[in-house]
MARKE-286134 format. One record per residue (C-alpha): residue in one letter; x, y negated, z. Coordinates in steps of 0.02 Angstrom, whole numbers. Example, Ala and Ser with C-alpha at 12.3 -4.5 7.8 and 13.67 -1.06 7.14 Angstrom:
REM MARKE-286134
type_c1_c2_c3
a_615_225_390 .
s_684_53_357 .
This chain:
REM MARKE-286134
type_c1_c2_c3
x_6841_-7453_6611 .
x_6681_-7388_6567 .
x_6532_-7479_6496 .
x_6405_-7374_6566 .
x_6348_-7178_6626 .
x_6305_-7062_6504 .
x_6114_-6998_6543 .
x_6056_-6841_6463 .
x_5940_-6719_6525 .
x_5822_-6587_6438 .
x_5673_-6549_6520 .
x_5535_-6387_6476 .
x_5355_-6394_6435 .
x_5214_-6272_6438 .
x_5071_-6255_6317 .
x_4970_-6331_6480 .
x_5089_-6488_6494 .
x_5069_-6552_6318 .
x_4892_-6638_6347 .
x_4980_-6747_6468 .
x_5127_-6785_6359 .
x_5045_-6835_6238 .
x_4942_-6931_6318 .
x_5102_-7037_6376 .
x_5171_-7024_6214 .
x_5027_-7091_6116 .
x_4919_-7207_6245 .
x_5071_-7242_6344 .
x_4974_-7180_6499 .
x_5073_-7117_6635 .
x_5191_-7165_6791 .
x_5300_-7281_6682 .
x_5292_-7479_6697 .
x_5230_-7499_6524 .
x_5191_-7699_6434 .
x_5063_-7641_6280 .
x_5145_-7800_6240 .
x_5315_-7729_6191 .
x_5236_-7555_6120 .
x_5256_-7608_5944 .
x_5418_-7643_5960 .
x_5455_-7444_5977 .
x_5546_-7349_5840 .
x_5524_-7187_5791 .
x_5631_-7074_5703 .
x_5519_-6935_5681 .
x_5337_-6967_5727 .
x_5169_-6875_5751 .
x_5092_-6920_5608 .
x_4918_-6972_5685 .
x_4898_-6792_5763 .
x_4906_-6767_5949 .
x_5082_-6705_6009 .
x_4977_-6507_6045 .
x_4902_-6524_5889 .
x_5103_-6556_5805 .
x_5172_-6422_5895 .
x_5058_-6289_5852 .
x_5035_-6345_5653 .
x_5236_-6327_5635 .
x_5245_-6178_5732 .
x_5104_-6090_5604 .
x_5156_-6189_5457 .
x_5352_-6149_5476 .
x_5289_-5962_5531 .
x_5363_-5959_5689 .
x_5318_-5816_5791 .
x_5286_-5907_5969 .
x_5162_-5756_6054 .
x_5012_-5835_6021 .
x_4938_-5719_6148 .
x_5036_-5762_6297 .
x_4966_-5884_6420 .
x_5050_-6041_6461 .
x_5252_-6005_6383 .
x_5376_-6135_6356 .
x_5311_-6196_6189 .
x_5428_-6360_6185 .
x_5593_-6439_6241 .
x_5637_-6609_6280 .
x_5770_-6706_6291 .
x_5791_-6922_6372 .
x_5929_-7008_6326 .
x_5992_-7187_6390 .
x_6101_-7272_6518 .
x_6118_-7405_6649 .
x_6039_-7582_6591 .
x_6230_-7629_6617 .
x_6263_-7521_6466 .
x_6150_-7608_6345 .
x_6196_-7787_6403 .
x_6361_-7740_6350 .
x_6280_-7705_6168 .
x_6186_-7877_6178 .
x_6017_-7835_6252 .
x_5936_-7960_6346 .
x_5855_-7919_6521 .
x_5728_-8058_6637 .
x_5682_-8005_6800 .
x_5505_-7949_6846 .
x_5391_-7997_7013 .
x_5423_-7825_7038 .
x_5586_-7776_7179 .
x_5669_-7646_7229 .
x_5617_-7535_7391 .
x_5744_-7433_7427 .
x_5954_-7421_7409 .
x_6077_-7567_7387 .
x_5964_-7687_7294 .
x_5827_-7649_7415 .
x_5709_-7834_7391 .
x_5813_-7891_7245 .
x_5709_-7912_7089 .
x_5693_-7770_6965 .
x_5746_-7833_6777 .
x_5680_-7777_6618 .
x_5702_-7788_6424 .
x_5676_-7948_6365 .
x_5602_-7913_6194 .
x_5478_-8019_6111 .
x_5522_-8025_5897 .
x_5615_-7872_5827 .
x_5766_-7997_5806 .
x_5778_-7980_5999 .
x_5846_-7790_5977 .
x_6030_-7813_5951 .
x_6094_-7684_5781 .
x_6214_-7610_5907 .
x_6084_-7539_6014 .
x_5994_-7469_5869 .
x_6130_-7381_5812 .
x_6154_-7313_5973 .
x_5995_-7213_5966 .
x_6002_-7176_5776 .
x_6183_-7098_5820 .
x_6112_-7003_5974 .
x_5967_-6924_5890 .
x_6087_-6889_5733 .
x_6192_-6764_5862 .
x_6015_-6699_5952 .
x_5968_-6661_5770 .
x_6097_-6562_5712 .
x_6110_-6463_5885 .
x_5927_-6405_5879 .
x_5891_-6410_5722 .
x_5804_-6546_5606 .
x_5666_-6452_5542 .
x_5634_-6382_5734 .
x_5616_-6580_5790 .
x_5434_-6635_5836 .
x_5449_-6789_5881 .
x_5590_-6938_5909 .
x_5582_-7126_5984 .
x_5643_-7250_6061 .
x_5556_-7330_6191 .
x_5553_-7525_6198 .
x_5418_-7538_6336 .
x_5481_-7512_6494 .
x_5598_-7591_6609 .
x_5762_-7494_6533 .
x_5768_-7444_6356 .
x_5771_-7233_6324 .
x_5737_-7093_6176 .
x_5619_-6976_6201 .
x_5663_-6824_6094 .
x_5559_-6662_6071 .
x_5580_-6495_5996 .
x_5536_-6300_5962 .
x_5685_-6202_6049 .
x_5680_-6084_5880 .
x_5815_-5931_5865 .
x_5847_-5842_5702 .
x_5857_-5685_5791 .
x_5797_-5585_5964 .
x_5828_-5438_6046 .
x_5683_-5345_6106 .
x_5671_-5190_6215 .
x_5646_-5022_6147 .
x_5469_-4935_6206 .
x_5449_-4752_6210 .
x_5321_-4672_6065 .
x_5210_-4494_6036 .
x_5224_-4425_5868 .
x_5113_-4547_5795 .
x_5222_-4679_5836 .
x_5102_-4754_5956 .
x_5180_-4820_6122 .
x_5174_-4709_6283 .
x_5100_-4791_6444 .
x_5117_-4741_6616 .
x_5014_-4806_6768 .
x_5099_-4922_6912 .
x_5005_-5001_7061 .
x_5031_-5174_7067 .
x_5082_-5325_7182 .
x_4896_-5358_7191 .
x_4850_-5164_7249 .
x_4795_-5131_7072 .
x_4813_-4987_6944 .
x_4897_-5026_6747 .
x_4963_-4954_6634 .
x_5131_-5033_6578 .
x_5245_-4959_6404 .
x_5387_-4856_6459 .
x_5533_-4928_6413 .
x_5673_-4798_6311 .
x_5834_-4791_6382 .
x_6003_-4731_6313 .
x_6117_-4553_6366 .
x_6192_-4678_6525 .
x_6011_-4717_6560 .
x_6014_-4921_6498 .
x_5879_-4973_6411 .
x_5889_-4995_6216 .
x_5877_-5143_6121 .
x_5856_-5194_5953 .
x_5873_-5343_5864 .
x_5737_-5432_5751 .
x_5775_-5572_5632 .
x_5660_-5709_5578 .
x_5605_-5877_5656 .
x_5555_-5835_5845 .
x_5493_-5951_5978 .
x_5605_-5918_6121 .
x_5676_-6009_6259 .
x_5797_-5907_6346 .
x_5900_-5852_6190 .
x_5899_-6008_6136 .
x_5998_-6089_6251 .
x_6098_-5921_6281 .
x_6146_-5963_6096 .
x_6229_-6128_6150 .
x_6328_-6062_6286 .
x_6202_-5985_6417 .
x_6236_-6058_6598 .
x_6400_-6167_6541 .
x_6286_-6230_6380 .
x_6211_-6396_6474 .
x_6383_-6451_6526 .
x_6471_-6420_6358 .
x_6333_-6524_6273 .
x_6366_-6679_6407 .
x_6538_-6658_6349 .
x_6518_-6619_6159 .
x_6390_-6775_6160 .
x_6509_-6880_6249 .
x_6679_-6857_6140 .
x_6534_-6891_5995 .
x_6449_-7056_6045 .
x_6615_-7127_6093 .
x_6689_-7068_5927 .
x_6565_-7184_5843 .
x_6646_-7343_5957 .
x_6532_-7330_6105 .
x_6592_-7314_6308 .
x_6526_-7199_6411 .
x_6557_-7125_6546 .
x_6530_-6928_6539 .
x_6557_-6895_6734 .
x_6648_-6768_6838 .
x_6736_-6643_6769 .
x_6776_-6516_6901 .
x_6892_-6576_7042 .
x_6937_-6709_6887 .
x_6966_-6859_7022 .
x_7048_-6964_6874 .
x_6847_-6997_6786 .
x_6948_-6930_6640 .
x_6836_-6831_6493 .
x_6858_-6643_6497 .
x_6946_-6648_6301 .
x_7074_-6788_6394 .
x_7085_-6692_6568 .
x_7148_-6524_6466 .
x_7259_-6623_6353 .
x_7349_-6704_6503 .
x_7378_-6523_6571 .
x_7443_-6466_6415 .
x_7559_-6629_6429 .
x_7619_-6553_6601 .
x_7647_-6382_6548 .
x_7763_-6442_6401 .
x_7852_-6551_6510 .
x_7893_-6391_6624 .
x_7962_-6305_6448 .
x_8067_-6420_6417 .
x_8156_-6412_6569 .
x_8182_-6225_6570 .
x_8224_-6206_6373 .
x_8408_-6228_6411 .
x_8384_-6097_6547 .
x_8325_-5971_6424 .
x_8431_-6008_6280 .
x_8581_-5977_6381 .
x_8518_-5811_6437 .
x_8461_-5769_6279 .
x_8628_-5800_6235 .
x_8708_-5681_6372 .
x_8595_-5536_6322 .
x_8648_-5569_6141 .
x_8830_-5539_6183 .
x_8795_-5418_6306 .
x_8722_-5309_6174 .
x_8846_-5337_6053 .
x_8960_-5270_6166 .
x_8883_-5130_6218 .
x_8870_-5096_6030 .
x_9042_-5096_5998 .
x_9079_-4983_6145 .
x_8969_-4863_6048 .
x_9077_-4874_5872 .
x_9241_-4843_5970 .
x_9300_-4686_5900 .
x_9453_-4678_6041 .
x_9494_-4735_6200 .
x_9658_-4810_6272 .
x_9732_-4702_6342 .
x_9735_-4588_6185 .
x_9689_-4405_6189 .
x_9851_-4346_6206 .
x_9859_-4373_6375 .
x_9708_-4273_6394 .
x_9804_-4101_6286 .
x_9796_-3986_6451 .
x_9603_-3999_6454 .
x_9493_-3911_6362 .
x_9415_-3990_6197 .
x_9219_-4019_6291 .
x_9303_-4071_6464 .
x_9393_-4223_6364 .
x_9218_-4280_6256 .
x_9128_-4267_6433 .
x_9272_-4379_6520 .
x_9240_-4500_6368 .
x_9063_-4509_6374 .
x_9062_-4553_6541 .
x_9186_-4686_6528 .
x_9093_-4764_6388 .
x_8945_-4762_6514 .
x_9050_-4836_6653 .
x_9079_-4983_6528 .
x_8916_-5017_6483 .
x_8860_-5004_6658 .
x_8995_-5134_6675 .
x_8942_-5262_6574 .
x_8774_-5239_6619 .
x_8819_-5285_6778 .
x_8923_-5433_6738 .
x_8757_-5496_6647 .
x_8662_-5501_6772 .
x_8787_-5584_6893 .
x_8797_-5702_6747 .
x_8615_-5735_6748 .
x_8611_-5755_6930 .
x_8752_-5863_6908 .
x_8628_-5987_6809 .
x_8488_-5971_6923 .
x_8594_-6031_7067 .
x_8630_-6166_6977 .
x_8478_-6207_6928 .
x_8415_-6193_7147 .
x_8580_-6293_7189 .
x_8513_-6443_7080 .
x_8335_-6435_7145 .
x_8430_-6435_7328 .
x_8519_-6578_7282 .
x_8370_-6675_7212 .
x_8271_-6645_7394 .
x_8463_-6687_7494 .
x_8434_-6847_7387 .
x_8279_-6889_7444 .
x_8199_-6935_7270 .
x_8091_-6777_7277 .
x_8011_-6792_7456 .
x_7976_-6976_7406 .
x_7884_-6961_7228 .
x_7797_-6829_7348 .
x_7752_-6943_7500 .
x_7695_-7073_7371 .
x_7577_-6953_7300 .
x_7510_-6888_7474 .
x_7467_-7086_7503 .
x_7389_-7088_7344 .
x_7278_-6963_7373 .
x_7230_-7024_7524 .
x_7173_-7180_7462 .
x_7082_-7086_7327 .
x_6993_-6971_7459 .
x_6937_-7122_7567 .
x_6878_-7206_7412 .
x_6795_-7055_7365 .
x_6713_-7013_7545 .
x_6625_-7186_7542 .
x_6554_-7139_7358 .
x_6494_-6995_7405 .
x_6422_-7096_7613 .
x_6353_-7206_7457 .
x_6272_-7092_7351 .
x_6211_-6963_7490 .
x_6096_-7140_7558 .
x_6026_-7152_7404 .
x_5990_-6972_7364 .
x_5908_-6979_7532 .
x_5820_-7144_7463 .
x_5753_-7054_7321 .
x_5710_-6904_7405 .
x_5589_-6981_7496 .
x_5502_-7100_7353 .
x_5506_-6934_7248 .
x_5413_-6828_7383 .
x_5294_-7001_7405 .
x_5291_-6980_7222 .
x_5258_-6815_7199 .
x_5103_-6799_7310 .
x_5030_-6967_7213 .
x_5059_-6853_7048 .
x_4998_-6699_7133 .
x_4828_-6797_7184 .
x_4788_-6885_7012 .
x_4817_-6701_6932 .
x_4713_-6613_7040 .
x_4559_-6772_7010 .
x_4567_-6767_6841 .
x_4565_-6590_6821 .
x_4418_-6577_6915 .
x_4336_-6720_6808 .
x_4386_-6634_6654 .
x_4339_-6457_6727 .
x_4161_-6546_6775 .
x_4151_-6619_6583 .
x_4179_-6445_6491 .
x_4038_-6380_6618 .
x_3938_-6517_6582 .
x_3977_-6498_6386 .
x_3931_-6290_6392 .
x_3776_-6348_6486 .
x_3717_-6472_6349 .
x_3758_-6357_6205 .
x_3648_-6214_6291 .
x_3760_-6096_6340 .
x_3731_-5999_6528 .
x_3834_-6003_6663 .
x_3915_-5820_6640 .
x_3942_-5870_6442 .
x_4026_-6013_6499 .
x_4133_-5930_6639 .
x_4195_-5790_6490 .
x_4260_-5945_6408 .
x_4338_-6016_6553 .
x_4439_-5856_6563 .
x_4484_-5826_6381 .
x_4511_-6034_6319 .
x_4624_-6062_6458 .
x_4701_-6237_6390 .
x_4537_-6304_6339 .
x_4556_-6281_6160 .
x_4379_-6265_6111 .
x_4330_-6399_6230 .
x_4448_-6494_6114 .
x_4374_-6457_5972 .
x_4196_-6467_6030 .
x_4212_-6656_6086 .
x_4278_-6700_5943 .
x_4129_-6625_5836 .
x_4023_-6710_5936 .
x_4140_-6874_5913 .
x_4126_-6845_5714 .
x_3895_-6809_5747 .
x_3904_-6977_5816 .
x_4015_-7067_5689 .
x_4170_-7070_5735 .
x_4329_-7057_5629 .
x_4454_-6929_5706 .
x_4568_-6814_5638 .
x_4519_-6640_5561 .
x_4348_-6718_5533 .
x_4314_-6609_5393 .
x_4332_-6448_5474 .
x_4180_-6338_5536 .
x_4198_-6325_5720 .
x_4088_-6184_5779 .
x_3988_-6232_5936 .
């Protein structure tokens, strides 16, 4: 029995979704159900350090000299990664839950209250659920990286606790294609139409004698998503980590339970699921050892035999018998009859064998005549079906609430999509307003529109005007060029 599911998904961000994460991770703004009250009472393993989380990321990726393409717009610049597990899982540790005004609209508990922590002195966090999180971001550590880790914390102030855990997907090596070059080693271009109806001019890329195109590999600290997770397994990498992470937390005397496995009906873990199949297949051994020892046994003699029809240097009846033929008629009539004989036993080891094999069908006839066989069978068959019917209402189960939360998640998702689209017109109205104040005309500030995609100088330009009018903020010492 199980104290709880085992929740862990990563998650990708762009260089334009950090403003928003931050913003959740610092202000605690967001969709959550967050009590300022409780903030405090967060713990982080690895914080920001009083910068903003875009700020973090791009001062480790240039102080660490990680090549990231500084001139691409908008790539995966971070990974994430939220641990936790059912409230039922920490009550089992010794956390203390109250139930809110707030109730549940959909699924099972639809009207029944919705509980959260009950924190309000540190002494309320139990040690066990501490060391929980230490011991999960001690594995997410050491699988990404420590130095590649941006930022790590638990998260006391919602309903269920969870650890937020960020990081640079960084590879020690990439392979890059191969682009054609003139004798002056510059790269050769040739012109394409676009999607769009437009002319370019793209590199052509070199390809080998069997016309694939060459690669080579560079080595250093690189920026870049897809290799790293084709490093940790490539499209089985997620599910070895749910089960790499699960045999780990449990080692350190935790119960979870790591889900599925396959067509694993048993809720066994995959290490436990292969061991009982290696069980099974030594089992089987065991019963056909005796088989193969005895006709190991029978080709042993066989050959023997054989061998000693070879070192015969007469034959019964003697040669004299044989004094009217000639000298090569007689050797002839002898090496045939030594090939008769082996021919002979050969044979009469292979009736032998079949001999063995019959018995071995006669007892597996017997077992079915006895019924034992078609019984452990029919017991298994009901079994099964109790197991299927048990499993066809989990699954009636889970399909109503997937369809549940299918349908807050779309009600969600347009909420999301609205308050994204109003703020970025309020902040796209700002930086206008901003350009506008600081002189600039309306083509000077469309050119920066274009190249300062993410904001970056708008950034930097409020807070220079933050730091004219007194204010403390970070970098305050730096020259910001208006």
């Amino acid at each position: 029995m199980f104290d709880g599911n085992q929740v862990l998904r990563f998650e990708k961000y762009k260089s334009s979704d950090l403003g928003g994460l931050g913003v959740e991770l610092e202000d605690r703004k967001g969709t959550g159900n967050y009590d300022k009250d409780r903030t405090k009472f967060n713990v982080e393993f690895i914080s920001l350090n009083n910068k903003t989380l875009m700020s973090k990321v791009y001062s480790a990726l240039k102080e660490n000299e990680i090549y990231y393409g500084e001139n691409k717009k908008n790539i995966n610049l971070l990974n994430g990664a939220i641990i936790t597990s059912g409230q039922e899982f920490f009550k089992s540790l010794g956390m203390n839950f109250i139930k809110t005004d707030r109730t549940y609209q959909v699924g099972e508990k639809k009207g029944q209250p919705i509980e959260r922590v009950n924190i309000n002195t540190n002494a309320d966090i139990p040690e066990k659920v501490l060391e929980f999180f230490k011991d999960s971001h001690e594995y997410l550590s050491n699988l990404v990286g420590k130095e590649n880790v941006i930022y790590s914390a638990v998260h006391f102030d919602e309903d269920t606790p969870h650890m937020h855990f960020y990081f640079l997907p960084v590879v020690n090596e990439v392979k890059r294609k191969v682009f054609e070059t003139d004798k002056d080693g510059k790269i050769i271009k040739k012109e394409i139409t676009g999607k769009d109806g437009n002319k370019k001019l793209v590199p052509i890329v070199a390809k080998d004698e069997n016309g694939n195109s060459i690669y080579k590999t560079e080595y250093g600290k690189y920026l870049n998503l897809d290799q790293f997770w084709k490093q940790k397994g490539g499209k089985t990498s997620y599910a070895k980590i749910q089960d790499e992470y699960n045999e780990f937390i449990n080692s350190k005397g935790f119960n979870l339970y790591r889900g599925n496995v396959g067509a694993n009906i048993e809720h066994q873990t995959k290490a436990e699921y292969e061991l009982n199949e290696k069980k099974k297949e030594i089992i089987s051994l065991e019963k056909d050892i005796n088989l193969y020892q005895k006709i190991n046994e029978i080709n042993l003699k066989t050959n023997q035999e054989i061998l000693n029809i070879n070192q015969e240097e007469v034959l019964s009846p003697s040669k004299d018998v044989f004094k009217r033929y000639k000298d090569k008629d007689v050797v002839n009539l002898i090496n045939y009859t030594k090939e008769v004989n082996k021919d002979n036993l050969a044979a009469k080891s292979t009736i032998k064998k079949q001999e063995i094999r019959i018995e071995k069908l006669n007892n597996e006839v017997n077992e079915l005549k006895s019924g034992k066989t078609i019984s452990e069978a029919n017991k298994k068959i009901k079994q099964q079906e109790i197991d299927i019917k048990a499993k066809d209402e989990t699954i009636k189960k889970q399909s109503n609430k997937i369809f549940n939360l299918e349908i807050q998640i779309e009600s969600l998702t347009k909420e999301l999509l609205e308050i994204k689209q109003f703020f970025g017109r309020i902040i796209e109205k700002a930086f206008h307003a901003v350009q506008h104040l600081l002189g600039r005309k309306k083509q000077e500030i469309s050119e920066i529109n274009e190249i300062d995609e993410n904001y970056v100088l708008f950034e930097k330009q409020l807070d220079n005007i933050n730091l004219e009018h007194g204010e403390t903020i970070e970098n305050k010492n730096k020259d910001y060029t208006r």
